[in-house]
C-alpha positions, 0 to 999 in steps of 0.5 A, a space after each residue: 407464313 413463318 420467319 423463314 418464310 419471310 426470309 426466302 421472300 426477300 429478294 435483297 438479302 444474301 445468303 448471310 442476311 437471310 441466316 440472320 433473319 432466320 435467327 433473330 425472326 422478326 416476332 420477337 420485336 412486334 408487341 401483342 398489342 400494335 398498329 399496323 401499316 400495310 404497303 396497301 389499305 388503311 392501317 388498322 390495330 393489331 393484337 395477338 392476344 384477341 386476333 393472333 392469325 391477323 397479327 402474324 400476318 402482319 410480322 410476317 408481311 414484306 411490306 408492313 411497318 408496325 408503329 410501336 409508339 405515338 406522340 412519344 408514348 402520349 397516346 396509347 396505340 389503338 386510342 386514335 389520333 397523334 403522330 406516329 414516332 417509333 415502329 418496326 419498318 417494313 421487312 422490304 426496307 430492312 432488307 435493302 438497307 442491309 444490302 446497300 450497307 454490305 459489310 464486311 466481316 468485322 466491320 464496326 457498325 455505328 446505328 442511329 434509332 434503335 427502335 424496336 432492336 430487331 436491326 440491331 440484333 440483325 447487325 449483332 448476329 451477323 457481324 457480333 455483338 461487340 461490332 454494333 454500337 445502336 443510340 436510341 434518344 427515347 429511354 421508354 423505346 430503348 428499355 423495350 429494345 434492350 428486353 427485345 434483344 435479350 429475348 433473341 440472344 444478342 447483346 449490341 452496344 446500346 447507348 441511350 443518347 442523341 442520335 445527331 451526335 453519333 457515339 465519338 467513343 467507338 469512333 471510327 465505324 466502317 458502317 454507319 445505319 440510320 433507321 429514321 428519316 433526315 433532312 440535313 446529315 449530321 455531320 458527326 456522322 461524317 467525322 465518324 466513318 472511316 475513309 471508304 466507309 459508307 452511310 446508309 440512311 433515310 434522306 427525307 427532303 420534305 417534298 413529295 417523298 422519301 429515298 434511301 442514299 448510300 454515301 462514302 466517306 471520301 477521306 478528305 472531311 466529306 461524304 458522296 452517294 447516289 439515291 436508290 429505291 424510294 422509303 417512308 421513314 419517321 423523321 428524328 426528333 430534332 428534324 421534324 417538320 413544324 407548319 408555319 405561322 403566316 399571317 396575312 391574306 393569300 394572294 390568288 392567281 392561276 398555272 396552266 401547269 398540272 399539279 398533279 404531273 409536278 407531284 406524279 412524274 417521277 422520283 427523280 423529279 422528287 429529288 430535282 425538286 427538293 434539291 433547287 428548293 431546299 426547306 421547301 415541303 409538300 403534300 397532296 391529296 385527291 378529291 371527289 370528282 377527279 379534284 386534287 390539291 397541292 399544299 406547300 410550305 416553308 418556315 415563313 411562307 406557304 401555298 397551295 394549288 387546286 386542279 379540278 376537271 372542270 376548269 383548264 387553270 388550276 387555282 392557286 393561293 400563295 402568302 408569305 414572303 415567298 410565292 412557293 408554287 411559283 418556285 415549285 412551278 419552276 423548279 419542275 420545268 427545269 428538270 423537264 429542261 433537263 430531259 426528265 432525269 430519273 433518280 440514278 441520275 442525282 446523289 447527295 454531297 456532304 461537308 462541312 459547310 452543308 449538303 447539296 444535291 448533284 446530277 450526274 456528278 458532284 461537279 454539277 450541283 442542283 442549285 437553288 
């Protein structure tokens, strides 16, 4: 496989996009030495100088992120354990936040996480290198970025800062393009795009999910959009999840509710849920012999539900002010309600209040 070869296998890309990824190939922002995350299958070490085929497999892989850093650079890659919190996301996404940011010629694009550079110098080629401002918090990830780009023969804005805050200096941007997950928008941002101007990014709600949403600035201090396809994106630093501290026992009881159609209905019961419960999050894992289980938590609360095959009730353990699987329970059977709405049904306002999650239209917010 070959850059080029990368390019003609996306099917999100313009004509115009597909130029740049030519020109600015992907290579040039893998290092020899990285983790590889394949859309299937465990994730596994990748390293030019030892097994350079199975590292070019993996630039060149639609549906492969490539994690460059772990616990902020603590941890060496390959040494096992730790978080991951930078990395090339995977060409497919790329391109469908490229396609849903559509800029203009001219366009000024302000881009939050500059990770391994290869967006930036994307943006850089397709709409210049004067019209690309890219803020990256990470000094060690930035210094790699700014060599990246070089080698490509861009020269973006790059600008070591918090990302929450955008770049005010450069303000208004046509576009805004955020490379990591968020779970309540900066409203910076918001001040920051020109009316009509639009803000692609990550929304990474904590339940069961990632979705990329494209928001319009409305002119009036607020932005709105819908939600497109699903994504996996590392959260920003400031937004990253921490597990409670609860004390106290669990309180047991039982659902005839599965929880495995709350986790598996839909991306649109996804986003339904986390809307109705905000700051609520969630994971789940299958277990031998057909068992699964649900696990919830909150800043002062947590749960978790197990099905097994062998019983018709699910177990259920709850401590903590709150009971989150019964909230959970209950924010599902609404959207059920609702006639099982899909993901093109609900978008996402911001303002300066807050955010809030909407069906259909921003008139009908989902409510807690």
């Amino acid at each position: 496989m070959s850059a080029d070869d990368l390019a003609d296998r996306l099917p999100d890309l313009d004509g115009r996009w597909r130029e740049a990824m030519r020109a600015v190939p992907r290579r040039l922002f893998v290092p020899g030495r990285a983790w590889c995350l394949p859309g299937e299958g465990e994730g596994h070490l990748i390293d030019r100088a030892i097994e350079p085929d199975l590292w070019e497999h993996a630039v060149c892989s639609v549906d492969t992120a490539i994690v460059t850093q772990i616990d902020d650079g603590a941890i060496g890659i390959g040494e096992g354990g730790g978080e991951y919190t930078s990395s090339g996301s995977a060409p497919g996404v790329v391109a469908a936040e490229l396609a849903l940011l559509d800029p203009y010629d001219g366009d000024e694009v302000l881009e939050i996480g500059t990770g391994t550079g290869w967006t930036a110098a994307l943006l850089a080629h397709r709409l210049g290198d004067a019209n690309v401002t890219s803020v990256e918090i990470d000094p060690s990830v930035l210094a790699v970025a700014e060599a990246n780009i070089r080698k490509a023969g861009r020269s973006p804005r790059l600008v070591l800062g918090d990302g929450t805050k955008g770049h005010p200096e450069g303000a208004p941007y046509d576009r805004v393009h955020v490379t990591c997950g968020v779970r309540e928008v900066p409203y910076g941002w918001v001040e920051q795009t020109r009316p009509g101007g639009v803000i692609v990014l990550p929304w990474i709600s904590g339940w069961e999910g990632a979705h990329l949403a494209r928001l319009t600035a409305t002119g009036d201090g607020g932005a709105m959009g819908e939600f497109h396809r699903a994504c996996a994106f590392m959260p920003l630093r400031s937004q990253r999840w921490s597990a409670p501290v609860v004390e106290g026992g669990f309180r047991r009881s039982s659902t005839l509710l599965d929880p495995r159609r709350v986790v598996r209905s839909s991306y649109g019961a996804e986003v339904a849920i986390a809307g109705m419960l905000p700051g609520v999050c969630g994971t789940h894992a299958d277990e031998e012999g057909g068992g699964f289980r649900v696990w919830l938590w909150s800043d002062d609360s947590e749960a978790h539900a197990h099905y097994t095959p062998d019983y018709k009730r699910i177990s259920v353990w709850q401590r903590g002010p709150r009971d989150l699987w019964d909230e959970v329970e209950a924010a599902f059977l609404r959207w059920v309600s609702w006639g099982s709405p899909g993901r093109d049904r609900f978008g996402m306002t911001v303002t300066p209040e807050g955010q809030y999650i909407w069906r259909d239209t921003p008139g009908d917010p989902v409510s807690p």
